[in-house]
C-alpha positions as a LaTeX table, in Angstrom:
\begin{tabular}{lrrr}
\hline
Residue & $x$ (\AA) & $y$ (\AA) & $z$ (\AA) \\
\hline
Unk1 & 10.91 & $-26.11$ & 31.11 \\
Unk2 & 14.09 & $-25.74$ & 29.56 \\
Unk3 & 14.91 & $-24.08$ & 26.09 \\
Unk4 & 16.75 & $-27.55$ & 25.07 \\
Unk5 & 13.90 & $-29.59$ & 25.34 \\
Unk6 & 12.48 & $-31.34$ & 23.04 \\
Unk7 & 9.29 & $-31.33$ & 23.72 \\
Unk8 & 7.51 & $-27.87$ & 25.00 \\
Unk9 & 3.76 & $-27.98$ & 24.78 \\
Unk10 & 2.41 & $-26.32$ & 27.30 \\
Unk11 & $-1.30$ & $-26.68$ & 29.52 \\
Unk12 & $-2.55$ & $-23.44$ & 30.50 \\
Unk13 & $-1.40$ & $-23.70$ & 33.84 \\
Unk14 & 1.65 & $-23.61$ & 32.75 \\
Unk15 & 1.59 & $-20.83$ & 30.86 \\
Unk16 & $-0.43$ & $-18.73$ & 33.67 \\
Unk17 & 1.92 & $-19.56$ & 36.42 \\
Unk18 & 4.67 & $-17.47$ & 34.11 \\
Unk19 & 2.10 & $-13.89$ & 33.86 \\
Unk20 & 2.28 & $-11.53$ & 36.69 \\
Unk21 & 1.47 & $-8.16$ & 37.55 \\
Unk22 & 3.69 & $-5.48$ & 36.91 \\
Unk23 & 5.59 & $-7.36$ & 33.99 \\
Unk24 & 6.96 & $-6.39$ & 30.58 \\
Unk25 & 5.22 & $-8.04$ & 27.63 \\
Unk26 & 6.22 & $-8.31$ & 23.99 \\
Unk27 & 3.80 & $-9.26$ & 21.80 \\
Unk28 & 3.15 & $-10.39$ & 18.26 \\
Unk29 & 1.06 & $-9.56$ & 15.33 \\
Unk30 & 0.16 & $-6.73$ & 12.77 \\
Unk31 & $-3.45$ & $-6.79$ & 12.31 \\
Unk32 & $-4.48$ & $-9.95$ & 12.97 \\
Unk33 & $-1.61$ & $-11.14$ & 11.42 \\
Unk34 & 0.52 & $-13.11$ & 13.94 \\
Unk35 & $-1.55$ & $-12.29$ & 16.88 \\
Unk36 & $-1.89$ & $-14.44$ & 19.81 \\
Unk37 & $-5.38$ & $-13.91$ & 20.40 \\
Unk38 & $-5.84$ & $-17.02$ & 22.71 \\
Unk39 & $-2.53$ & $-15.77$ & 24.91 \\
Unk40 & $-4.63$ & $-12.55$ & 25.34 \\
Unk41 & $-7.33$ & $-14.10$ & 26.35 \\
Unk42 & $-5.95$ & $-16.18$ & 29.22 \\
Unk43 & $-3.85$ & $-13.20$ & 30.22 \\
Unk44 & $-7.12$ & $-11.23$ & 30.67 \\
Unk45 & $-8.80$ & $-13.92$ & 32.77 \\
Unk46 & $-5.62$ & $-13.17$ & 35.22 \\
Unk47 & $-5.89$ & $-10.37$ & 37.74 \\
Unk48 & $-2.93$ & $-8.78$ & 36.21 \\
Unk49 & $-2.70$ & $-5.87$ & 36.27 \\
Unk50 & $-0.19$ & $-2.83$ & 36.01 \\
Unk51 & 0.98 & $-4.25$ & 32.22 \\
Unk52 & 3.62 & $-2.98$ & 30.23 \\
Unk53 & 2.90 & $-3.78$ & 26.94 \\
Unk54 & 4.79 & $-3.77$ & 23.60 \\
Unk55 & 3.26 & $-4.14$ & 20.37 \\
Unk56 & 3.13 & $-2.95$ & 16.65 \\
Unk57 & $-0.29$ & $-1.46$ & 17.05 \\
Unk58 & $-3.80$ & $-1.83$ & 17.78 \\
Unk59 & $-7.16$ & $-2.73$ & 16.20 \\
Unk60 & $-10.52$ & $-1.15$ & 16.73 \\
Unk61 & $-11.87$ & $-2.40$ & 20.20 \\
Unk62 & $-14.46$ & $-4.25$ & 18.56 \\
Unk63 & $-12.69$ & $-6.77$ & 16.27 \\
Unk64 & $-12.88$ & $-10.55$ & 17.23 \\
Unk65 & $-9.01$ & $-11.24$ & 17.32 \\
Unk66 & $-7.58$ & $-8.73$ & 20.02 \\
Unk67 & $-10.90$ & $-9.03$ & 22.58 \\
Unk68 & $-8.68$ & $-9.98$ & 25.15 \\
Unk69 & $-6.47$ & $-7.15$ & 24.86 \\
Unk70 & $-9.70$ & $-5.01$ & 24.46 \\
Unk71 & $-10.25$ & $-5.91$ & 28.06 \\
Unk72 & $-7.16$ & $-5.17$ & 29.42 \\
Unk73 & $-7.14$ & $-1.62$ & 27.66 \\
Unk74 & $-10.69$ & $-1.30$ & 28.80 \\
Unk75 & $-10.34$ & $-2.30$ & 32.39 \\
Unk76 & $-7.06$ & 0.33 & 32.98 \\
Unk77 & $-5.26$ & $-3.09$ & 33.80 \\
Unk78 & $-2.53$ & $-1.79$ & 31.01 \\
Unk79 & $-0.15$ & 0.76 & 32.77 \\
Unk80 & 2.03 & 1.93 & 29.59 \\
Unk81 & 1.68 & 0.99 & 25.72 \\
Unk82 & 4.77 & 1.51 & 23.46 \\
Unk83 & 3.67 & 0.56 & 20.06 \\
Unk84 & 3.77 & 2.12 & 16.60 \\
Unk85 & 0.33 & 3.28 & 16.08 \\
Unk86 & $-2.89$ & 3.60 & 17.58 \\
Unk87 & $-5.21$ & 5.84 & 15.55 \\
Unk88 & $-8.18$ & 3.21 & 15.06 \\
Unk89 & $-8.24$ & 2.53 & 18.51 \\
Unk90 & $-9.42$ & 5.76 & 20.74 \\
Unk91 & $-9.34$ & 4.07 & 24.07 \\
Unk92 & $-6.01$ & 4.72 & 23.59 \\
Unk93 & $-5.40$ & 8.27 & 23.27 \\
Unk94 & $-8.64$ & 8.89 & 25.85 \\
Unk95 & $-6.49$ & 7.51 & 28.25 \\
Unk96 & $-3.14$ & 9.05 & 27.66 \\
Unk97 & $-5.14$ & 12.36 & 28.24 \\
Unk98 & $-6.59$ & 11.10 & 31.42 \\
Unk99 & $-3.16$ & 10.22 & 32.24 \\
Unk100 & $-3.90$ & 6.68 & 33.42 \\
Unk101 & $-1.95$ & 5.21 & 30.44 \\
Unk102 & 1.58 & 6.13 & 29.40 \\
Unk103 & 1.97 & 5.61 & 25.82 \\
Unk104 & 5.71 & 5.75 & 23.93 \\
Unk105 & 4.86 & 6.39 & 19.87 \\
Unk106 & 7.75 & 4.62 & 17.88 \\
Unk107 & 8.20 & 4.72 & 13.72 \\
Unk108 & 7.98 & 1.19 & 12.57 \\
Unk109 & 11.27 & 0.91 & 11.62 \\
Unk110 & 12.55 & 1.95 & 14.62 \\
Unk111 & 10.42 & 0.15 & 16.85 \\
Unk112 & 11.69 & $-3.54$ & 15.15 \\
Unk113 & 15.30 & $-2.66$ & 15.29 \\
Unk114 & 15.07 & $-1.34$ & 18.66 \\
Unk115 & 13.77 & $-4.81$ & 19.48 \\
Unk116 & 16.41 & $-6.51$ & 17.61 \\
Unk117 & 19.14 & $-4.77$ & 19.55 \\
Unk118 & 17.72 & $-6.22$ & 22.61 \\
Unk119 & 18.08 & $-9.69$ & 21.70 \\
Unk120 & 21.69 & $-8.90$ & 20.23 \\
Unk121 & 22.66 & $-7.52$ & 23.61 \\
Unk122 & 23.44 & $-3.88$ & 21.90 \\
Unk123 & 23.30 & $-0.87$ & 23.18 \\
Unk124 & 20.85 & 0.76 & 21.23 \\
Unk125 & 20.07 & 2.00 & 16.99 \\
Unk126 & 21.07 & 4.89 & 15.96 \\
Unk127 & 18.85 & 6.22 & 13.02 \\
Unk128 & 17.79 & 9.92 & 11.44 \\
Unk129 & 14.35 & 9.20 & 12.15 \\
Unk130 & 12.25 & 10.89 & 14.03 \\
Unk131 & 15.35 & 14.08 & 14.03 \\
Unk132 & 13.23 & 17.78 & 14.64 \\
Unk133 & 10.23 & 15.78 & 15.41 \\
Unk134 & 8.69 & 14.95 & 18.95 \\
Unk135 & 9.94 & 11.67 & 18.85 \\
Unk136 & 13.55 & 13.19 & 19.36 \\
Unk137 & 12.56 & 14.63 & 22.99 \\
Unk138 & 14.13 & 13.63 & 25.53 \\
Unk139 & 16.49 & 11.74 & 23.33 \\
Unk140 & 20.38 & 11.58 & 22.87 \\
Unk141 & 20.99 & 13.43 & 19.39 \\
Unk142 & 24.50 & 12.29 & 18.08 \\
Unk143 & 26.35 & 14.03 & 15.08 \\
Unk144 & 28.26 & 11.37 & 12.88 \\
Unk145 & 29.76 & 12.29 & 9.23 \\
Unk146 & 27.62 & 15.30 & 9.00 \\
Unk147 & 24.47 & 14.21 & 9.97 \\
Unk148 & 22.27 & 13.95 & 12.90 \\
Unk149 & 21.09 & 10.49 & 14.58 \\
Unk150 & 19.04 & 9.85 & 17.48 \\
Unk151 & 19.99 & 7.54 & 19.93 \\
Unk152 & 17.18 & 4.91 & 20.36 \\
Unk153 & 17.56 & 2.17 & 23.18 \\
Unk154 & 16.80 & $-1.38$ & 23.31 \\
Unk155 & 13.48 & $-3.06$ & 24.07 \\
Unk156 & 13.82 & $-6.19$ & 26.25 \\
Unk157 & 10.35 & $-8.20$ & 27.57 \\
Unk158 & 10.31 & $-10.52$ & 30.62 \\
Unk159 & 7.43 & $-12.19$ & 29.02 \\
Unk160 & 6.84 & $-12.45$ & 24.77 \\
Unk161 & 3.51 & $-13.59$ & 23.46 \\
Unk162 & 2.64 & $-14.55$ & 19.43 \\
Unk163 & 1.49 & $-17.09$ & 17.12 \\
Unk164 & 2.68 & $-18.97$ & 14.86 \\
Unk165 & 1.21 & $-21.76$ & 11.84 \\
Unk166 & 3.67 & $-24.29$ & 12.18 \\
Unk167 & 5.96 & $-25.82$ & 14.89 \\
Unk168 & 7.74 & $-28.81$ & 15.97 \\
Unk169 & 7.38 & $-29.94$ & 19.39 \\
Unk170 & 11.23 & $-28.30$ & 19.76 \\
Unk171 & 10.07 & $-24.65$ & 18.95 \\
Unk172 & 11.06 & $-24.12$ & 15.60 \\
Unk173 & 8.63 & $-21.88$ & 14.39 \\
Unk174 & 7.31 & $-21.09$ & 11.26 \\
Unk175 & 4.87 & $-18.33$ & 10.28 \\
Unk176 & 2.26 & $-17.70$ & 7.71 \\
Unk177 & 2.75 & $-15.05$ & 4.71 \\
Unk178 & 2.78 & $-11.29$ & 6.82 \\
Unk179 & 2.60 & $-12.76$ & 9.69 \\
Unk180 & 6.17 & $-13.24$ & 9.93 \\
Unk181 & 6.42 & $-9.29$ & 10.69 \\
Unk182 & 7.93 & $-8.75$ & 13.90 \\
Unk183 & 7.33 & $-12.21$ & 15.22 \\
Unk184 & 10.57 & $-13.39$ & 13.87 \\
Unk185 & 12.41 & $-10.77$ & 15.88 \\
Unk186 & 10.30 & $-10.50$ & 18.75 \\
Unk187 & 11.87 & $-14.38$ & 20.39 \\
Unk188 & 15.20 & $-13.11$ & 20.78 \\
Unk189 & 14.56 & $-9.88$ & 23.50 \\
Unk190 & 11.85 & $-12.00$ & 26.23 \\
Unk191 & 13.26 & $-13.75$ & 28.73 \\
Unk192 & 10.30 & $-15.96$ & 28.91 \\
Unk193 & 8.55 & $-17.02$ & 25.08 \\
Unk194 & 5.43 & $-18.39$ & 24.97 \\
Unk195 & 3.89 & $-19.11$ & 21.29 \\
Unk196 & 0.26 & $-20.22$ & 19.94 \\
Unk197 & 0.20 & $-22.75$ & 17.14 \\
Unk198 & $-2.99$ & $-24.20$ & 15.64 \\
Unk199 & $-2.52$ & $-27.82$ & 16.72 \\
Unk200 & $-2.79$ & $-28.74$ & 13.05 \\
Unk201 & 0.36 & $-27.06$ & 12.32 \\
Unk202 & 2.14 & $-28.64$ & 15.65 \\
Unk203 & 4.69 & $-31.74$ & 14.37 \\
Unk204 & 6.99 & $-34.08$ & 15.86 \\
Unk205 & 10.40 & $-32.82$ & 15.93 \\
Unk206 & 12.59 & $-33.24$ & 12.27 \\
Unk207 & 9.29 & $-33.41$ & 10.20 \\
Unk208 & 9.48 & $-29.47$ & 9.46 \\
Unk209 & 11.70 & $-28.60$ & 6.12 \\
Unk210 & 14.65 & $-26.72$ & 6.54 \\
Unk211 & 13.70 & $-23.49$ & 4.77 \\
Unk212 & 10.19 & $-23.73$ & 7.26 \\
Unk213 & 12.08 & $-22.73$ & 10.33 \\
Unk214 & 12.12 & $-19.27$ & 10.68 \\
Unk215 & 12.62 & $-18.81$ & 14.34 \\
Unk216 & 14.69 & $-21.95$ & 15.91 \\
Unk217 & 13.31 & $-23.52$ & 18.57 \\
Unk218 & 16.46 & $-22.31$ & 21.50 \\
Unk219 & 14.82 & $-19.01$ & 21.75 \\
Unk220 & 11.15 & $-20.56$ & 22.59 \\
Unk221 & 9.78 & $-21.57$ & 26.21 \\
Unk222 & 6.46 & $-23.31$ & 25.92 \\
Unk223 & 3.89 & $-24.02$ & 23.04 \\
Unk224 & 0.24 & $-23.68$ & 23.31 \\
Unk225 & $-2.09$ & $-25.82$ & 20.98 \\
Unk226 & $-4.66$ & $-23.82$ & 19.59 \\
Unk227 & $-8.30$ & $-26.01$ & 19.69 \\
Unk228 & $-9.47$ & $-26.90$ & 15.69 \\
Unk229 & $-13.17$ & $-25.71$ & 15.42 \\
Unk230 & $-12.93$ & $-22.39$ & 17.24 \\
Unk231 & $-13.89$ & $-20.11$ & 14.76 \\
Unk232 & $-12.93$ & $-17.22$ & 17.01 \\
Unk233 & $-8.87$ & $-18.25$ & 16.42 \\
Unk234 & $-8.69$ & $-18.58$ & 12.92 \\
Unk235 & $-7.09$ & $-16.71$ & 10.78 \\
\hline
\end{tabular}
């Protein structure tokens, strides 16, 4: 489907034929703020496996919205996490000491502008944090008017997954108090962009206000109604 269309809802087959083993994926949400719980869960009924993931952070294993990524983490079908915390979650770090999951720590911060630069096409943020910390290892240190800056390159995804509460049939996309967070960002570094939308919140093209459209719909691939009545989606 192209990104000029004008109309992009998606079945699930659609959206199934673009997950594959081995891929990059960016995905949405703080909390359950943003998340795409029902992209999660069709992604864990795939035999994927071998997942690099990128996301804020992660909830205890246990809570209703991120089941699907539960099972990924659970199953060992996630090969490497980058993400900006992980403390409630001990799966996790259990695995990073087994050494069956690599896992890349980034400040918050950091982590959002390194994914802006990749949809800007840049070469990377420079920024003083994380300087005489272990986040620096490994890293490019850079001295510029006195002062030290790390070198942090850009994320890229070949496959981005969030939600949204309102879209037009276009893509435009607009989110829900915190739940604009990274999502805003996250639509301009995947090469492929699939978004959940209550299908309450899906419109015809032209009947969203102008200040509603946060992300426009040329950086979004397919949209995926999400059922009324399931009380496991809502927010």
């Amino acid at each position: 489907m192209s990104k000029l269309s004008h109309n992009k809802l998606a079945a699930k087959e659609q959206v199934l034929e673009q997950f594959h083993s081995g891929m990059s994926l960016l995905a949405g949400g703080f909390g359950s703020a943003g998340y795409p719980t029902l992209l999660y869960e069709w992604l864990y009924e795939t035999d994927c496996t071998e997942l690099d993931i990128i996301t804020s952070g992660v909830a205890p294993a246990d809570k209703p919205f991120q089941l699907g990524f539960a099972g990924l983490l659970r199953d060992k079908r996630i090969r490497s996490l980058t993400l900006t915390h992980a403390a409630n979650n001990p799966e996790v770090g259990r695995q990073k000491v087994e050494g069956t999951l690599k896992v890349e720590a980034v400040p918050q911060g950091t982590f959002v502008e390194r994914i802006r630069a990749g949809g800007a096409g840049l070469g990377g943020v420079l920024t003083p944090t994380g300087i005489g910390t272990p986040v620096a290892e490994g890293k490019q240190i850079l001295h510029i008017n006195g002062r030290d800056y790390l070198l942090e390159l850009p994320i890229r995804a070949q496959v981005a997954i969030l939600r949204a509460e309102k879209a037009d049939k276009m893509g435009n996309l607009m989110f829900r108090h915190t739940s604009r967070n990274y999502n805003t960002v996250i639509p301009t570094a995947a090469d492929m962009v699939i978004v959940e939308v209550p299908e309450q919140g899906i419109v015809e093209v032209g009947e969203m206000a102008d200040n509603e459209v946060m992300v426009p719909g040329i950086f979004v691939d397919l949209i995926v109604p999400i059922p009324k009545g399931g009380e496991f989606f809502e927010r």
